[in-house]
C-alpha positions as CSV (number, residue, x, y, z in Angstrom):
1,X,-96.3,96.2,95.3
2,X,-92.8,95.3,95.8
3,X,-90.8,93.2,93.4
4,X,-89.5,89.8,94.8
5,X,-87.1,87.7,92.4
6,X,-87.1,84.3,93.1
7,X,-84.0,82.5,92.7
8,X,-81.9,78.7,93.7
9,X,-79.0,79.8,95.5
10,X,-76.7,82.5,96.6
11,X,-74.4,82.9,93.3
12,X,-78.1,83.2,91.0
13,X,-78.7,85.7,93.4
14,X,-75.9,87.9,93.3
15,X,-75.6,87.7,89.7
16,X,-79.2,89.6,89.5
17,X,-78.2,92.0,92.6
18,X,-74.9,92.9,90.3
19,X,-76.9,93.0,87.3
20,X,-79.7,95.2,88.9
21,X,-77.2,97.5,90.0
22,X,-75.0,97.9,86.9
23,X,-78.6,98.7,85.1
24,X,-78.8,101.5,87.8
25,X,-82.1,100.1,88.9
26,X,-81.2,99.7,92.5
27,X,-77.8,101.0,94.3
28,X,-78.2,99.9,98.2
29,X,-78.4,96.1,99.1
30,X,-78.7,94.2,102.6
31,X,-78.3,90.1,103.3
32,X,-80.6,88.4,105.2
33,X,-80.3,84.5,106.1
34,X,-84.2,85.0,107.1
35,X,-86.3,87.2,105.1
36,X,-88.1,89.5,107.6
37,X,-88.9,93.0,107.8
38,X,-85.5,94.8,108.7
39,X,-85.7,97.9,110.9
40,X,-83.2,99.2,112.6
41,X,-82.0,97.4,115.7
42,X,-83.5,100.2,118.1
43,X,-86.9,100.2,116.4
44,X,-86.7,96.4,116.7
45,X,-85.9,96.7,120.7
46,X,-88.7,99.4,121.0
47,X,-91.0,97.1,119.5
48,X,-90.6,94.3,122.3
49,X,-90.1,97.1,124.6
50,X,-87.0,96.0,125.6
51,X,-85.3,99.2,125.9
52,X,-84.6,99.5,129.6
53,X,-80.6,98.9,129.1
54,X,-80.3,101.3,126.0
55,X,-79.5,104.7,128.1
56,X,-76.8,103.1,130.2
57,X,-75.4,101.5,127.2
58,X,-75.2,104.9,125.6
59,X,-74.2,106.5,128.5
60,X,-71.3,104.2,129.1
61,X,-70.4,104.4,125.6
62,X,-70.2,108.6,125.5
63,X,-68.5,108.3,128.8
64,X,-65.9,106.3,127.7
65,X,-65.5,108.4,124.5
66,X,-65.5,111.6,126.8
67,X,-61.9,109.8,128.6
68,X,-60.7,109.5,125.0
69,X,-58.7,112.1,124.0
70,X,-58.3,111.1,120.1
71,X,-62.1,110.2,120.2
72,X,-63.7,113.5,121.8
73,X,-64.4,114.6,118.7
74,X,-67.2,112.3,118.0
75,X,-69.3,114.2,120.6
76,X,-69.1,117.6,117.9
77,X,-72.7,117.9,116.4
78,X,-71.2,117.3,113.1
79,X,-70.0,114.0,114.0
80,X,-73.1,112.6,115.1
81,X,-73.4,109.7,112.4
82,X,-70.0,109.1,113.0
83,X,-70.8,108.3,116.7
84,X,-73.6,106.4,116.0
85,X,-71.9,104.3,113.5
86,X,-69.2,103.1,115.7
87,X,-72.5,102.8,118.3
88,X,-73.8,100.3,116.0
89,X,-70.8,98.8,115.1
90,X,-70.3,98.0,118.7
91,X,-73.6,96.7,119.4
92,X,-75.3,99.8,120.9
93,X,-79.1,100.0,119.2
94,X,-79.5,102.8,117.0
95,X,-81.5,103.7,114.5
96,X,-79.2,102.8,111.8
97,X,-80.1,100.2,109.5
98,X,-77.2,98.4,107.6
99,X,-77.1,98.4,104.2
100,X,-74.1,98.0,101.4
101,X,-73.4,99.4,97.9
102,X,-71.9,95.8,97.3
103,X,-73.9,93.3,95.9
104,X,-71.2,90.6,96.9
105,X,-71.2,91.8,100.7
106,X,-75.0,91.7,100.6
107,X,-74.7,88.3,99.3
108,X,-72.3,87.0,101.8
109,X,-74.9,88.4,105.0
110,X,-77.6,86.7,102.9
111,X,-75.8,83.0,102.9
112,X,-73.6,83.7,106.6
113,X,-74.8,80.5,108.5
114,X,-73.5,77.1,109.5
115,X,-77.3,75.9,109.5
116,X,-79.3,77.3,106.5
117,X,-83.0,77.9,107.4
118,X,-84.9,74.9,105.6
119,X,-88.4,76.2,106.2
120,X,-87.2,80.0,105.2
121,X,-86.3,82.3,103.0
122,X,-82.7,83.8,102.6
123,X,-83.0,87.2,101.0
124,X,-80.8,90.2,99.1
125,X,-83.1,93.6,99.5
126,X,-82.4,95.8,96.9
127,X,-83.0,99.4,97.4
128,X,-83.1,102.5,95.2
129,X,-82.3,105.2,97.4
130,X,-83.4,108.1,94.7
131,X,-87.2,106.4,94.8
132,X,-87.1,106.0,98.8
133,X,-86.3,109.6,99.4
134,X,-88.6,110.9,96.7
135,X,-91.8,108.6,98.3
136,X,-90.3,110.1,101.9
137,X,-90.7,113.7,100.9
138,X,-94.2,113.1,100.2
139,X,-94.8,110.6,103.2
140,X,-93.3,113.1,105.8
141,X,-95.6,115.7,105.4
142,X,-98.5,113.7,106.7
143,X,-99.4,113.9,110.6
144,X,-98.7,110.2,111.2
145,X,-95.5,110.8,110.2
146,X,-94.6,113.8,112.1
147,X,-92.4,112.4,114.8
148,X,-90.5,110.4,111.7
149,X,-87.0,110.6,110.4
150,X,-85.6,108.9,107.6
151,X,-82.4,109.8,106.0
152,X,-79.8,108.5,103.7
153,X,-76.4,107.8,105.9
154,X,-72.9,107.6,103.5
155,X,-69.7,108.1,106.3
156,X,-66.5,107.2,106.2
157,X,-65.4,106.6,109.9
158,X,-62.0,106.5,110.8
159,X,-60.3,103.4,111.7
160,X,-63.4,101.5,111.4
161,X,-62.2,98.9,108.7
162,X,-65.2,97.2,108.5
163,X,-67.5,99.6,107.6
164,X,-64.7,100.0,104.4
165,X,-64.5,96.9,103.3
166,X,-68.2,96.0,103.6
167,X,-69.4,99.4,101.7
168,X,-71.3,100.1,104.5
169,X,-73.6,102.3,104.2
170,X,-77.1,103.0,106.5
171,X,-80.3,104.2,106.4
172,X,-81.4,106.3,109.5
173,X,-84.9,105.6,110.5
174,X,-86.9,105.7,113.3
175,X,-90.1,103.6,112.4
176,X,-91.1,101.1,110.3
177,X,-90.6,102.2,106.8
178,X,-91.5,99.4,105.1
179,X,-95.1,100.3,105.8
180,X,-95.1,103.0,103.3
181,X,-91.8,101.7,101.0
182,X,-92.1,97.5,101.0
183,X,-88.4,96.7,99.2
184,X,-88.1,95.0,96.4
185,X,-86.0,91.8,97.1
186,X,-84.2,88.6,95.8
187,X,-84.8,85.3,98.0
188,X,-83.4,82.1,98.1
């Protein structure tokens, strides 16, 4: 059963992320304004199947990259989470989900709104990676989970200042992993 940590605001929240992560009890976060399930934004699309876009949107995207001299080497194979970063980054579904190593940047994509939800929940997830991947080398031997990828993402891209300054880091994962790892989680 996961662990949610009810709190009043943003600050009592990420003073018990920072806390939970100096303690070494959890070292990825992500900021919701609405708590809901995160998957990645091409699981998300693939569950509306609303994916009829997505090749020509990649397609574009390498073609343009192939006209880019400096940039060609994103097509290498060991680029590939390179490319799909800056994919993301752009707005190009992949199976990238966002996450930080920064409490504070978690917090800040927790409380990013003009208009606070009233009826909702805002939310810090707080995610030790060491647990996840030990509960996914059990989980991906089963048959259901043959076709399944998950896989701890740490890159530093290039020119992509954002991902810098927000400690980006992602989780890679093609289906919905909270069905066999519900994260624990601060709300608001």
């Amino acid at each position: 059963m996961p662990e949610v940590y009810k709190v009043s605001n943003v600050e009592q929240a990420v003073d018990l992320a920072y806390k939970f992560k100096e303690e070494g009890k959890y070292d990825w976060f992500r900021g919701q304004v609405i708590d809901f399930v995160p998957h990645s934004s091409l699981f998300r699309r693939q569950l509306t199947n609303n994916t009829e876009d997505i090749d020509f949107q990649y397609n574009l995207f390498v073609s343009w990259i192939e006209e880019t001299p400096d940039l060609r080497y994103l097509l290498e194979p060991d680029n590939v989470h390179n490319l799909e970063a800056i994919m993301q980054h752009y707005g190009i579904p992949t199976y990238y989900i966002d996450f930080t190593t920064n409490p504070g940047v978690a917090a800040f994509f927790a409380a990013d709104t003009k208009t606070p939800p009233t009826d909702k929940n805002s939310c810090i997830y707080c995610l030790n990676t060491e647990d996840l991947l030990s509960v996914w080398d059990i989980m991906k031997g089963l048959d259901s989970r043959k076709d399944c990828q998950m896989e701890k993402v740490k890159i530093d891209v290039k020119n992509l200042w954002r991902l810098q300054a927000q400690h980006g880091v992602f989780l890679k994962c093609n289906y919905n992993f909270y069905i066999d790892y519900p994260l624990d989680k601060i709300i608001f």
